[in-house]
Each structure stands twice: as structure tokens, then as C-alpha cells.
N, C-alpha and C positions, 0 to 999 in steps of 0.2 A: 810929424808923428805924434807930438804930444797933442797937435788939435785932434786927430782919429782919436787917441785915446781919450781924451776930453768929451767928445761928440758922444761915443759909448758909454762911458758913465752916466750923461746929463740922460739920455737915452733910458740907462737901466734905472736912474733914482725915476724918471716922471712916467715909467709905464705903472699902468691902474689896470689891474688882471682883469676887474671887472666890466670895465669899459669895454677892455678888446673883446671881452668874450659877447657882453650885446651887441659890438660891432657886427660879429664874425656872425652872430644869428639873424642883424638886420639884413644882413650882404646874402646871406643863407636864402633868409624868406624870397628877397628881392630875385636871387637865382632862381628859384623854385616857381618865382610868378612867370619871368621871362621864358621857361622851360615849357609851361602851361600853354602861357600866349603864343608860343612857335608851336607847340603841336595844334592847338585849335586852328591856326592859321593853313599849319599845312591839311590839315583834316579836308577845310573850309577850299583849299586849292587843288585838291585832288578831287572832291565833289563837283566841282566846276566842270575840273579836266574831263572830267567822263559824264556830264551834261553834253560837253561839246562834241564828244565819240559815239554818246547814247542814240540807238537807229531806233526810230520813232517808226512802229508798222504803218501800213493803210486806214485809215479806218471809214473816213467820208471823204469821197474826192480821190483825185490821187496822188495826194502831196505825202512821202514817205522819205526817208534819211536821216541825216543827223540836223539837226536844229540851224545850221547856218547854209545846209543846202537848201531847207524847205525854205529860209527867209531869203538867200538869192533867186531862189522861182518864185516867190511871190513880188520883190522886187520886179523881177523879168517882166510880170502878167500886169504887172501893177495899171500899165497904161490900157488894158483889157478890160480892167477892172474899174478903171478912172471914176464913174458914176458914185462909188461909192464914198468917195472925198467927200458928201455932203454930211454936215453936224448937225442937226437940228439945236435951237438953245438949249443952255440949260433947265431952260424954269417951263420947257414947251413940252407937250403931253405926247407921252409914245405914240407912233403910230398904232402900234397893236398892244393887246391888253394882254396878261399873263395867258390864257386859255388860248388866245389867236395863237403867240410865239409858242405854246407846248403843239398846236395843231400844227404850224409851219415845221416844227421839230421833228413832229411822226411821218410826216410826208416826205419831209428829206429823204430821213432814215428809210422808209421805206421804199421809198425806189432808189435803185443800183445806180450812182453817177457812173459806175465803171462800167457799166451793157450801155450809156448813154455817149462813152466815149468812144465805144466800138464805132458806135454807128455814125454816118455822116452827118453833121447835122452844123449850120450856119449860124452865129451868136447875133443876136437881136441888136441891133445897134441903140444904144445906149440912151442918142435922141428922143427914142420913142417911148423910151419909161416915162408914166408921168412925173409928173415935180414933186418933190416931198409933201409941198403943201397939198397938190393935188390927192396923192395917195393915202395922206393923212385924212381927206375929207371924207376919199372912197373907204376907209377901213372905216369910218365911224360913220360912216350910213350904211357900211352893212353891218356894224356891231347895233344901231337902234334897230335897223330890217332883225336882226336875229331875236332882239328884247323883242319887241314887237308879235313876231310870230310865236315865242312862248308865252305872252300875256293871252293871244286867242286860245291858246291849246282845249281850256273848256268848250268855246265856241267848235273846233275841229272835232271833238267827240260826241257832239249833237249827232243824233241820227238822222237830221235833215243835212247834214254839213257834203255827205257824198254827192248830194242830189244838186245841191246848189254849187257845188264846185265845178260839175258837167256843164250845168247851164249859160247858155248864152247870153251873155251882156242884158240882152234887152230882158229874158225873162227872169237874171237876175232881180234886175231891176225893176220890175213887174211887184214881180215876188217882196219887195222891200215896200212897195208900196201900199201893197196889200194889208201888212201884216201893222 
């Protein structure tokens, strides 16, 4: 008994009012942050949760659901899809140039994949696409063929340009030697 009462004295002479009290506001702040951190967390786990319920509509194609069915049906197609495993390097030049990919864009968009799933139609076996590299040569000889035919366009506005377009190889040619 006399140590309990000994313990409370040593207790009441070495409390420092001041101390406790910056204790009791560090302990304070420190509650106050952990309270912050758990609601940002649950904010941050409930955005998740209803990512993973969110029904994503139609929009091209017809891949619609919530986010972990569209990626098990693209999983499913994947081997359908296989061709597209190729990377090209990093430091190796697009195939197509900003204007090609906004034209392959309008083209999508505008025909209906969903009237093209109506209809019976047999997927191209994969084989027959050319090779990257190959495709990459054909988009940039038709991207010079297109530089190309804009650099003539004075030439197409000549009023001789309909006459000579009509004519045949030889009197093209004719005609070139003429002149």
C-alpha cells in the first residue's frame, strides 16, 4: 500500500500541465490526420467499387457491360484477334500519319459495325494481311502518291489537263513530244 501511495505522489509532483496538454494536441492533430486518411481511402474504394458495376453502353463494336466483362470477351477474341500482338519499335515511324489515323477514324465511325454483324460475313484470315513492314511501305507510297498529286494540282487546272487525261498513251505521248 505505501508503494501505490508512493507511485501517486512521484506521479503528481512530475506531471508538467504543459506538456500533457501539447501531448493531448499532438495525439489530437495525429487522430485528425488518420481520420482524413480513412475517409480519402474509403472515397478512393468506393470509386473503384462502382468503376467495376459502371455499364459502359455500345458505342463502336459491340463490346458493352461493366469493364471486367468487356476485358473477359476481349480475353475470349483475343486468339481472333492474334495479328495484332505485333509492336513495331520504339524509335520506327507510324505507319500512318495524323490525317491517315483521323480518316481511318471517320470511316470506322461511319459505317455501322452493328448492320455488319447482322450480316453473314467470314473473317479474313489473319495470314493474308501484309507484314507490318510491308504495310508500312504501302501507307507511305500512298502518302508520297497523295504529296504527289497535290504538288500537280496547278498542272490539273490547265485547260489542256481534261484533253490529255482522255488520251491514249501514245498520243499522250505524242503530245509531250511536241510541245
Amino acid at each position: 500500500m505505501e508503494e501505490s501511495v508512493q507511485g501517486i505522489t512521484n506521479q503528481h509532483y512530475q506531471w508538467d500541465r504543459d506538456r500533457s496538454l501539447r501531448e493531448v494536441e499532438r495525439l489530437e492533430g495525429e487522430l485528425d490526420r488518420e481520420r482524413r486518411n480513412e475517409a480519402s481511402l474509403q472515397t478512393h474504394l468506393r470509386e473503384l467499387r462502382e468503376l467495376e458495376t459502371r455499364l459502359y453502353e455500345r458505342r463502336f463494336g459491340n463490346y458493352e457491360g461493366t469493364a471486367q466483362q468487356i476485358a473477359i470477351r476481349i480475353t475470349t477474341e483475343q486468339t481472333s484477334h492474334g495479328w495484332l500482338k505485333t509492336r513495331p519499335a520504339p524509335e520506327a515511324e507510324p505507319p500512318l500519319c495524323d490525317a491517315e489515323c483521323l480518316e481511318l477514324l471517320a470511316l470506322l465511325r461511319d459505317r455501322s459495325l452493328d448492320n455488319a454483324a447482322e450480316k453473314p460475313w467470314t473473317p479474313v484470315d489473319p495470314r493474308l494481311f501484309p507484314s507490318t513492314e510491308d504495310f508500312s511501305l504501302l501507307a507511305r507510297a500512298e502518302r508520297e502518291a497523295q504529296t504527289a498529286w497535290w504538288a500537280m494540282e496547278t498542272q490539273r487546272k490547265h485547260p489542256a489537263f481534261p484533253a490529255l487525261r482522255t488520251a491514249l498513251p501514245e498520243e499522250a505521248a505524242a503530245h509531250r513530244q511536241s510541245s
